[in-house]
N, C-alpha and C positions, 0 to 999 in steps of 0.2 A: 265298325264297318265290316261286313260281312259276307256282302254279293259284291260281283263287279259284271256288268254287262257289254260285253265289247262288240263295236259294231265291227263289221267286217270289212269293204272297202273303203280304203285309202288308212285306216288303221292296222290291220293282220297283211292286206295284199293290197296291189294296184290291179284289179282285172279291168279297167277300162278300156285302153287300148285294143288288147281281146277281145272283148264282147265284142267292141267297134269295127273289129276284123271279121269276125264270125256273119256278122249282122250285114255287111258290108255281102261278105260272098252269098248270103245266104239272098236278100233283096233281090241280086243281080239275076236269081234262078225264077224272080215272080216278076222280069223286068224292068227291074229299078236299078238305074246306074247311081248309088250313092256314093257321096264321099263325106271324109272325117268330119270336114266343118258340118253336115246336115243334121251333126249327130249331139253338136254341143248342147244348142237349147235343149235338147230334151232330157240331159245329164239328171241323176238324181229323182228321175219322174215315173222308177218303176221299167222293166223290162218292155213292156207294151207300148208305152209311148215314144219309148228310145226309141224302140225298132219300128210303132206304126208311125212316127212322126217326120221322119225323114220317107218312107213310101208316100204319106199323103204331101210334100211338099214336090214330089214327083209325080205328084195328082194317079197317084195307084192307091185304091181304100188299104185299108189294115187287113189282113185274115191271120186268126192264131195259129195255121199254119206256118207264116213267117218266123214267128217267134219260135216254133219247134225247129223249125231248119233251121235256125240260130243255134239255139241249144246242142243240136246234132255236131254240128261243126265245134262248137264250141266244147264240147263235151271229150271233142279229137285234142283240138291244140290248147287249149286251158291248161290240162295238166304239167304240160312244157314251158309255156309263156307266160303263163301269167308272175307277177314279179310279186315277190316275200319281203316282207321288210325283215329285218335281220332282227332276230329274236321269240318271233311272234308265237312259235311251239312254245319254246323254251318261256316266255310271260304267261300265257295259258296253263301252261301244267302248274310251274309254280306258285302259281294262287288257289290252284286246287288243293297243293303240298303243304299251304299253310293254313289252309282251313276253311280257304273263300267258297262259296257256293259260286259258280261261274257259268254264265250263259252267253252265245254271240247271239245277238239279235242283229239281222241283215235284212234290208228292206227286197233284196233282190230276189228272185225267184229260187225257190230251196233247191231245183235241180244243177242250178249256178253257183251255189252258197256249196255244195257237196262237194263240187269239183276244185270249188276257192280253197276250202278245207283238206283235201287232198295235195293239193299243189304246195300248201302251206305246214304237211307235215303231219296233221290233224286227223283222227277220225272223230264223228259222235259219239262215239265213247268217253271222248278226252274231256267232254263238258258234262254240265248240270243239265243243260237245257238247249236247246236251239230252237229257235225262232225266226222263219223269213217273214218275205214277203207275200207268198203263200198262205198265210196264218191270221195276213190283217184284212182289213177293207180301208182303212185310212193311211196313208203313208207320211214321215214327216213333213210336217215339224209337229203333226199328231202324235201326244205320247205311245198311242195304241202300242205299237210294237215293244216300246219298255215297259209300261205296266203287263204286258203278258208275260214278259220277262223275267218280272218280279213275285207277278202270281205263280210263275214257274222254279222260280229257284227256292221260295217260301222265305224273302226275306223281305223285310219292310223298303219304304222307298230311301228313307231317314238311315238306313243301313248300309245302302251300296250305291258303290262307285258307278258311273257310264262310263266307255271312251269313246271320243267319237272323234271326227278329225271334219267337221263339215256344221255348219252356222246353224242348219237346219236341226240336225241331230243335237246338240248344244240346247236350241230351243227345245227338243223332244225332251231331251233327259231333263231339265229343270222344270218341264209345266207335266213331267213324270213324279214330280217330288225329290231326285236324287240331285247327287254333287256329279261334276261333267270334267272328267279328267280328259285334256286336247290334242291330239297332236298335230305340227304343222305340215303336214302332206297334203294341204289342200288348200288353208288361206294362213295366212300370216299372224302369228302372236296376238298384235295389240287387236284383230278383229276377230279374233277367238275370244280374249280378253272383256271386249266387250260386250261380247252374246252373252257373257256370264259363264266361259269357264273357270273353276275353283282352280285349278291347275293348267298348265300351258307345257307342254314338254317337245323338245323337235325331232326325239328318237326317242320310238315305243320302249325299247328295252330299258329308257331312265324311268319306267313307270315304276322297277323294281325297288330302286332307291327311295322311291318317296311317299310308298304306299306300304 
């Protein structure tokens, strides 16, 4: 094994909360008074529907504008708030130092994945490859995003690890070909388990012990 592909939220960082703040103030400036809960169904579904899906449930359409005034704000308090799980530089570099070819593949928009990176200690330097959500047209539990990954790091699918922490990504990474290492910041053991991760871990940094 030889690549490892790590996704980015709720694996390296929590930026949920944040976005949902950013997105929040940013709404309120095209007249949408939203709040937390408008923001759950559309969890997972890509920047544009986060933020156009709670606007259209305030029957305001979408404009890409909103999503840039997100960014803008977010761009301010990201690098302050958003939350590190404890290890996450320190597992990245390490798999470089041993010899892994290593890429984050993030389905979220790469000007949000920069600032995730920043906040987490990280520049693009410190990877093989990086891969958003900018990069695809399908988003999980489409492998798009890890087979590019792997066309990107040059190493087979049969070769390297995923991590993912979310049911959906689990599916990406096995109908990508690879082994789906879990962690539980998002759903619990036995239903990581049974999406078919080869490993279950509940703190990133035990990835080091057993990889």
């Amino acid at each position: 094994m030889k690549g490892i592909l790590f996704d980015m939220d709720g694996v390296l960082v929590d930026s949920e909360p944040v976005i949902t703040e950013a997105a929040i103030k940013a709404l309120k400036t095209f007249g949408v008074n939203a709040v937390k809960e408008d923001f759950k169904p559309f969890t997972g579904m890509g920047e544009e529907r986060f933020i156009g899906g709670p606007a259209s449930i305030h029957g305001v359409p979408f404009v890409p504008d909103m999503m840039e005034k997100a960014y803008d704000i977010y761009d301010i308090i990201g690098p302050k708030k958003v939350k590190v799980y404890d290890g996450a530089a320190e597992v990245v570099r390490e798999f470089r130092r041993r010899g892994y070819r290593v890429a984050v593949c993030s389905s979220s928009h790469r000007r949000k994945v920069l600032v995730n990176l920043k906040a987490a200690g990280l520049k693009e330097s410190d990877l093989d490859a990086l891969i958003t959500g900018s990069d695809v047209v399908n988003k999980k539990p489409d492998p798009e995003i890890f087979l590019k990954g792997l066309q990107a790091i040059g190493v087979p699918a049969a070769g390297t690890f995923v991590v993912e922490d979310a049911l959906s990504g689990v599916a990406a990474a096995l109908a990508a070909g690879c082994r789906c290492v879990a962690v539980t910041t998002s759903f619990p053991s036995d239903k990581l388990r049974s999406a078919g991760a080869y490993i279950v871990l509940d703190k990133l940094k035990d990835i080091l012990k057993v990889i």
